[in-house]
N, C-alpha and C positions, 0 to 999 in steps of 0.2 A: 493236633499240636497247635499252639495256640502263635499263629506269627506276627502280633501286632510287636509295634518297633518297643514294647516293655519287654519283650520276651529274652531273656536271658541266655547269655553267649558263654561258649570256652575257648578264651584265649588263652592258647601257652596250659600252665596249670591253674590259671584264674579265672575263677567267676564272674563274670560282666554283667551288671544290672543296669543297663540304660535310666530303668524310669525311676532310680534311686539314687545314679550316681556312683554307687560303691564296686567295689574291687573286692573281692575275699578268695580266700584260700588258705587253706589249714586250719580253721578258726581264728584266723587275721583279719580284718576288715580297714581298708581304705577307703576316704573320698575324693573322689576326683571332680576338680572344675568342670562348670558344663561346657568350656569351650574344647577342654581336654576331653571330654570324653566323646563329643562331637569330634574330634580329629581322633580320635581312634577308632571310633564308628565307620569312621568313609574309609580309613586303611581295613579295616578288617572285611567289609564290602569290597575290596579288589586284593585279599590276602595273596600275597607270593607275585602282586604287580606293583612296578614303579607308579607312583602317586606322587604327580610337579607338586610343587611349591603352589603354583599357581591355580593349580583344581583343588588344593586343600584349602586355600584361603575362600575360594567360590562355593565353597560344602560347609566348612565351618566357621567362617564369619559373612559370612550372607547381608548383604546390605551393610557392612560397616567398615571404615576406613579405619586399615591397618596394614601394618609393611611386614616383607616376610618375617622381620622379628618377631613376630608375635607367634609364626609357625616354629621358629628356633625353640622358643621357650616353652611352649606346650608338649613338645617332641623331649627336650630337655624333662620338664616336670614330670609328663608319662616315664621314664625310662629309670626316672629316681624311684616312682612307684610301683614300677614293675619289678626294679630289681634285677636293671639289663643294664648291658657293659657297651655304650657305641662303639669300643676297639672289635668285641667278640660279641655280637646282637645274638639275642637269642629270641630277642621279640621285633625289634624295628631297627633296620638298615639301614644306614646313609646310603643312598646314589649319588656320587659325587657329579654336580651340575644337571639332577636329573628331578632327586627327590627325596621318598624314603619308602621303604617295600616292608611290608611286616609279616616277618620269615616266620614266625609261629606257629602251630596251627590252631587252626579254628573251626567249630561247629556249633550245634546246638549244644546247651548247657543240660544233663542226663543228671535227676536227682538219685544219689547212690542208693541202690536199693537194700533193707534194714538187714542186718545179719548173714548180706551177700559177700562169699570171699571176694578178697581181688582177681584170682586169676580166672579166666575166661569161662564160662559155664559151659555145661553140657549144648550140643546142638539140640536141639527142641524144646530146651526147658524154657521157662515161662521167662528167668531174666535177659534168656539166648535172644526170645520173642521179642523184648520191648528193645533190646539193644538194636537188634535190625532192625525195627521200626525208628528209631531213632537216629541210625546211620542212614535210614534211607529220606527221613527228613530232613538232614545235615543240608543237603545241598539246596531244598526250597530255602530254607532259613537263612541260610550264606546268601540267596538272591537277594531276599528281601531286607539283607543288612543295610544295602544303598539307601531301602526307602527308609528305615529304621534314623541312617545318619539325617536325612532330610528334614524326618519327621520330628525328630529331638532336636530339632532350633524351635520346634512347638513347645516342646516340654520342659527347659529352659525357665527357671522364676526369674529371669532376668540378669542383670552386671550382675558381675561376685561383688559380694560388700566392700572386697578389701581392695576393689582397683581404683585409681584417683588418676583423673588427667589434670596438664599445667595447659593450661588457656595463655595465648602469647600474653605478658604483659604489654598493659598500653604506657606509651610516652606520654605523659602530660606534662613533661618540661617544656618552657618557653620557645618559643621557634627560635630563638637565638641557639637553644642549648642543642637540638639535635640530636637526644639521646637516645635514638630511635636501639641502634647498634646495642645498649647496654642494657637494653629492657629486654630486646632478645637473646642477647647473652646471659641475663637473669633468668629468664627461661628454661634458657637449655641446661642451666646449673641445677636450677630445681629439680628437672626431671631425671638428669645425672645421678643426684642424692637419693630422691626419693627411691628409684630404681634399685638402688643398692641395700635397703632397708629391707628387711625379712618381711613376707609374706604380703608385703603389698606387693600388685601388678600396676605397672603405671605405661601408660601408651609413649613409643619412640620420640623424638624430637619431632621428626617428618610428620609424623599423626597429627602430632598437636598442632605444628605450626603452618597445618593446611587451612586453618580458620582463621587465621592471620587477617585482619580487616575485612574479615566477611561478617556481613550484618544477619546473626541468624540467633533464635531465642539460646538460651543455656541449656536446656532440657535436649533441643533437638545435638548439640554439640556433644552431650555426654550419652546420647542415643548413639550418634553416628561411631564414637570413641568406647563405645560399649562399658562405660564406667559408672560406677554409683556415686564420684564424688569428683567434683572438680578443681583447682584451687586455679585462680585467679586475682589481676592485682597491676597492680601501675608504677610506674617511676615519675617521682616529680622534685623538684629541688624547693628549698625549702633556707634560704640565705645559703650558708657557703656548705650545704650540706643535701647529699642525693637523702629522699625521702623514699623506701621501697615498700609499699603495701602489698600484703598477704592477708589471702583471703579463704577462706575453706568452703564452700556450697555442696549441700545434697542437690542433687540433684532431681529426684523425685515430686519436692515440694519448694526446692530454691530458697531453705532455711539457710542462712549462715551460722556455721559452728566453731568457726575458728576465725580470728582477724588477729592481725597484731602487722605492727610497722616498725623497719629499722634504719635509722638515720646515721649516713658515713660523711665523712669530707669528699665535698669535692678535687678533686686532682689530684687523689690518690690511687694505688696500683688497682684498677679495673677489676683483672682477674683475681686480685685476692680478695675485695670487696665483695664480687657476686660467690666467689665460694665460702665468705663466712656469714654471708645471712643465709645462704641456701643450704651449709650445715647447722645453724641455728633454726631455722624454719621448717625442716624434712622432721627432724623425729617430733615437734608438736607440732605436723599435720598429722603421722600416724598415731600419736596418742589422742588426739582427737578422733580420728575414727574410728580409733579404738572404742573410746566414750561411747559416742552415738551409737556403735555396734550393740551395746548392752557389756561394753569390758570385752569384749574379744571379737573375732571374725570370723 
């Protein structure tokens, strides 16, 4: 039996193909993120045990700053494509203040053999044979799921296309102006908005705003934030009017694909100014990614 971390699982009634990403069953086919399918990996590696918050985040973001949001939403995303109820799991259980346990069961994935009925074969016959050879590899294959979740942060082509971090804005207002407060809170609007747009994934406030006046390249910032795009930008005043630059960057080769600036009155309502450029600005960053995607994600 072949146990490298490509080899093929049953979770529940679904097919698990680590080195492809996909989910199938019944002739359905899913794709799941690599982050998600790495946190499914490390639960099915301890099936039917409590899995913290905090050894999920050490198994499947390994090296990258992110808060438990990022475990909510993958646990979330799994549960939409499994086709489970968090009131009544039939795949992955909340433990409340503990984790999540994935009540399922699981083994090796048994390709159905041609023109075999369903119910259970004769003792001796040849499908009896491969079935107990098969139940009796269940349990090597269940060990080596731990090394399977490890080993798929190798296999991994990197961010998903469609995640975009908000890098703090900088204040370039005059030292008089002090605008430090509203370029942050231009920040954390962006990422509000963005967050709220279909199929983008965009890193929490706390992720982003841990680079806050750290002097480090752009590349290393969307490495640590695990994201293919970052948007970026400044507040400066410009006569009696805040000037907000947005900025869109891959992050692979530090192209700019999207700019654009929007100029408000000064000493006007704060909070409704950073929420109507940050709803003007969110859906053309995602049509821009879209672009550069090749028109999708």
């Amino acid at each position: 039996m072949d146990g490298s971390p490509a080899t093929p699982l049953r979770i529940g009634s679904w097919r698990v193909d680590p080195a492809t990403g996909v989910l199938s069953r019944n002739g359905e086919s899913v794709r799941v993120e690599a982050r998600s399918m790495r946190l499914l990996l490390c639960l099915a590696a301890r099936a039917g045990q409590v899995v913290s918050i905090d050894e999920l985040l050490d198994q499947a973001w390994a090296g990258v700053i992110v808060t438990p949001d990022s475990v909510y939403q993958a646990i979330t995303s799994l549960r939409r494509l499994l086709g489970d109820d968090s009131k009544q799991p039939s795949y992955i259980a909340t433990v409340p203040r503990l984790g999540y346990r994935l009540v399922a069961s699981t083994g090796p994935w048994v390709e159905p053999v041609p023109g075999e009925p369903e119910a259970a074969p004769p003792v001796g016959s040849a499908a009896s044979s491969r079935r107990r050879w098969a139940m009796l590899g269940g349990g090597a294959l269940l060990l080596l799921a731990l090394a399977a979740c490890i080993a798929y942060v190798g296999l991994a082509s990197g961010p998903s296309r469609s995640s975009v971090a908000v890098l703090p804005l900088l204040d370039l207002t005059s030292q008089a102006m002090n605008e430090e407060y509203f370029a942050d809170g231009m920040t954390e609007e962006l990422i509000d908005q963005l967050s709220k747009l279909p199929r983008l994934r965009v890193p929490s406030p706390t992720a982003s705003l841990y680079f806050k006046d750290k002097s480090l390249p752009l590349a290393e910032m969307a490495r640590k934030l695990d994201v293919a795009y970052v948007v970026d930008g400044s507040v400066r005043e410009s006569g009696a009017e805040y000037r907000v630059a947005v900025r869109l960057v891959r992050a692979r080769d530090g192209d700019v694909i999207w700019t654009a600036s929007y100029d408000r009155p000064l000493g006007g309502d704060v909070l409704a100014i950073q929420k109507d450029i940050a709803a003007r600005a969110s859906p053309a960053v995602q049509a821009a990614i879209e672009r550069a995607n090749g028109g999708g994600y």
